[in-house]
C-alpha positions as CSV (number, residue, x, y, z in Angstrom):
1,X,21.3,-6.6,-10.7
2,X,21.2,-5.4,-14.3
3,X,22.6,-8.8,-15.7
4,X,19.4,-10.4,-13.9
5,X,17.3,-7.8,-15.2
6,X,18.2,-8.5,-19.0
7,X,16.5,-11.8,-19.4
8,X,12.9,-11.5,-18.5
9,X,11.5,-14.5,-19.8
10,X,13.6,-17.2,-18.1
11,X,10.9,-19.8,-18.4
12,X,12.2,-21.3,-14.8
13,X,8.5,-20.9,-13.1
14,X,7.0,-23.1,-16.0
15,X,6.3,-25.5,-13.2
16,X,4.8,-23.3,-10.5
17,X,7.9,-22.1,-8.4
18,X,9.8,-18.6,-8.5
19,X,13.2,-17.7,-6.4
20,X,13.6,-15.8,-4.3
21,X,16.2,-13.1,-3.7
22,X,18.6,-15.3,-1.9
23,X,18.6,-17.9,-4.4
24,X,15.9,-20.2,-2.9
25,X,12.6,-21.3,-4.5
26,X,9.6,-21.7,-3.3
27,X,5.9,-22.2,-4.5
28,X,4.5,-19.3,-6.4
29,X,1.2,-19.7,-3.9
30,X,3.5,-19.3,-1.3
31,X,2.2,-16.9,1.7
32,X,5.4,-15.4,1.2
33,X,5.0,-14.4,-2.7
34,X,1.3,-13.1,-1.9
35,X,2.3,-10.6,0.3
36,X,5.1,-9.8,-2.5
37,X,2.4,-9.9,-4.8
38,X,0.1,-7.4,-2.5
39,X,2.8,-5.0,-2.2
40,X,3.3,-5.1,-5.7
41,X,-0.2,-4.3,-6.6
42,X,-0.2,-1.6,-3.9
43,X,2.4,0.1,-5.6
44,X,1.3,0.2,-9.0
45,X,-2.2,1.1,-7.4
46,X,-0.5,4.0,-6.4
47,X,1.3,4.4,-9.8
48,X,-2.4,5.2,-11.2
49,X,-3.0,7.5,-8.3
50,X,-0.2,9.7,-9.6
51,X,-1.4,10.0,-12.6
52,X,-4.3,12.1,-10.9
53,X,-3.9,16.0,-10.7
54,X,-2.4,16.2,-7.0
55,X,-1.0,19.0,-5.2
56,X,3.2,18.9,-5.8
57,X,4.1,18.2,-2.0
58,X,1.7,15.0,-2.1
59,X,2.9,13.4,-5.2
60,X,6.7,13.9,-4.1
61,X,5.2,12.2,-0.9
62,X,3.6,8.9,-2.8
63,X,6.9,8.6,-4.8
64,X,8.7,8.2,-2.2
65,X,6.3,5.8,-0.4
66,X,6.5,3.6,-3.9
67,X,10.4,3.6,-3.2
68,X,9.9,2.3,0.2
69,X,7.3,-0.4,-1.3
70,X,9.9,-1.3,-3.6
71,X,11.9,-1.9,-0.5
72,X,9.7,-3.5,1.2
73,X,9.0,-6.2,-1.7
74,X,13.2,-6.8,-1.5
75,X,13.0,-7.2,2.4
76,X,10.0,-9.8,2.0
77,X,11.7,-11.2,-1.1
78,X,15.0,-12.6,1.0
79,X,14.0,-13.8,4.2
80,X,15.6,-12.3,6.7
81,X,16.9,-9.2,5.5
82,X,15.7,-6.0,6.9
83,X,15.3,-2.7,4.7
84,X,11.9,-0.9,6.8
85,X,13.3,1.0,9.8
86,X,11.3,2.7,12.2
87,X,12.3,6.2,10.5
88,X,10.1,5.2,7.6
89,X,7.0,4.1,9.7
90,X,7.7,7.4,11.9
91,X,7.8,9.6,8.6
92,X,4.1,7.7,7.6
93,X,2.8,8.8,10.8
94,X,3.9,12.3,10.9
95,X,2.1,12.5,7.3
96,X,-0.9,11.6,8.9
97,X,-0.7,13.9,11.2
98,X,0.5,16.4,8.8
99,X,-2.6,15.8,6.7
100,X,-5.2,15.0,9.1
101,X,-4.9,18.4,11.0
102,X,-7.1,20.7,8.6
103,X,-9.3,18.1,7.8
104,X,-13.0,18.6,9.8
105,X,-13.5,16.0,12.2
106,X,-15.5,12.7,11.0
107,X,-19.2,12.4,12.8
108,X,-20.2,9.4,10.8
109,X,-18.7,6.7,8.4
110,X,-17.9,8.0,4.8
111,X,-18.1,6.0,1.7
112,X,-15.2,5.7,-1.0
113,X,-15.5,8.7,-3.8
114,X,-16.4,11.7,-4.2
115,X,-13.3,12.6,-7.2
116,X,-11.7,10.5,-8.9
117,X,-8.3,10.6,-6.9
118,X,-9.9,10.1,-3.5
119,X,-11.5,7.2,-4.6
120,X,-8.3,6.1,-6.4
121,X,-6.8,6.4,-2.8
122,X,-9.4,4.3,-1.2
123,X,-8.8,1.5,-3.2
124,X,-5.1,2.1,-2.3
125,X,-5.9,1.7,1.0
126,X,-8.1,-1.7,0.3
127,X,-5.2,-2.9,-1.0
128,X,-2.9,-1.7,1.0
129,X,-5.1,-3.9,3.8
130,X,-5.0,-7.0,1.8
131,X,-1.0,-6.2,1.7
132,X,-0.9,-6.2,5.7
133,X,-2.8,-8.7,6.3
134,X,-0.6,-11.1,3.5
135,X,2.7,-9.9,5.7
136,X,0.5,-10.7,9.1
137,X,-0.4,-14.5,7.7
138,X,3.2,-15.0,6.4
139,X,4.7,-14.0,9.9
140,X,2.5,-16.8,11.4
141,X,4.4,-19.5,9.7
142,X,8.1,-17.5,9.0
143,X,10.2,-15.1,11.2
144,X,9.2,-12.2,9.4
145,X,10.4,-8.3,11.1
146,X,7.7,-6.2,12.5
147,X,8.5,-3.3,10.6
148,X,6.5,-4.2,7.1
149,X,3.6,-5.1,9.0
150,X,3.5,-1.6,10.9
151,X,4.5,0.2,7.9
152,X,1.3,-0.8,6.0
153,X,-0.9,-0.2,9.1
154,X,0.1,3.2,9.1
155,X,-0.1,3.6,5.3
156,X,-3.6,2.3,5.3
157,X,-4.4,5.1,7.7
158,X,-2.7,7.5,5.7
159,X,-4.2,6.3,2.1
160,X,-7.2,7.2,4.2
161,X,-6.6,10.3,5.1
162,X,-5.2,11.5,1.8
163,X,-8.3,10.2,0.6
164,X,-10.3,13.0,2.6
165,X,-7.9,15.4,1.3
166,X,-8.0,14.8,-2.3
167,X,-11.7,15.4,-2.4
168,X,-10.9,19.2,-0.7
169,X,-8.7,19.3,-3.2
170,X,-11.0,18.8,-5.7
171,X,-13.2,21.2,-4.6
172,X,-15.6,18.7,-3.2
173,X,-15.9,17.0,0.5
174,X,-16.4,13.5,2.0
175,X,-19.5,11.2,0.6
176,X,-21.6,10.8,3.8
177,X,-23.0,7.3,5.0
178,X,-26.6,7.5,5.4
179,X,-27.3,5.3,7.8
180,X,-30.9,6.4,8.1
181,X,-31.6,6.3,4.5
182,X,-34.5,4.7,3.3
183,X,-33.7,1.1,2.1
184,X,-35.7,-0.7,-0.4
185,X,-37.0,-3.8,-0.2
């Protein structure tokens, strides 16, 4: 790996194709390399997340969710090879629980902000959307494993959740949808 890693300008996608980890190419617009590409982005969405003030347990928490993106990007990077397992979408979905259990219970939709972090974390979670549903349009047209596709479903739903948190944390709460508001126009 570190031999690959020394040359980073290779110039071999000057004409629109990149390989793949088992030594295949394929098109750079390649359903494939978007959802790469999304779970890329996710992570270093998350990478500006931890730059935030969070409390220690949550940031030990994200890191390791970027190690399991990184995964995720080498699974979708060789098709075929598996490197999500069920304990890692189990683990997501005891965080959720983990987090969601002090939180008051929602009576209406609530908008992205309220501090900085928990609006960092919703755009997380936009992206972390646009990531499953890259995997979901890739495994229409390639065998791909079920596990990266449930894994983001449940991190969207925790980036969601954290997001609720993170304005507590802040000392603030959730920015209420008015939906009764007086709309100009």
């Amino acid at each position: 790996m570190g031999n690959r890693l020394s040359k980073i300008a290779t110039r071999t996608g000057d004409k629109g194709t990149t390989g793949l980890g088992d030594g295949s190419r394929t098109e750079k617009d390649s359903l494939r390399i978007h959802a790469i590409g999304d779970v890329d982005e996710l992570n270093s969405q998350i990478g500006v997340l931890l730059c935030e003030e969070l409390p220690d347990a949550l940031r030990q928490e994200l890191l390791s969710i970027q190690h399991d993106l990184f995964d995720m990007g080498g699974e979708l990077c060789i098709p075929g090879y598996t490197m999500i397992t069920e304990a890692q979408v189990a683990r997501l979905d005891a965080l959720v629980e983990k987090y969601n259990a002090d939180l008051p219970p929602l009576k209406d939709f609530i908008l992205p902000g309220g501090s900085r972090a928990a609006a960092i974390a919703r755009v997380c979670r936009t992206v972390c959307r646009r990531a499953e549903r890259a995997i979901v349009s890739l495994g229409k047209s390639e065998k791909v494993n079920d596990m990266p596709r449930q894994y983001m479903n449940r991190l969207s739903d925790l980036l969601f959740v954290l997001s609720r948190v993170l304005n507590r944390f802040a000392g603030g709460t959730d920015v209420q949808w008015e939906k009764d508001r007086k709309r100009d126009g």
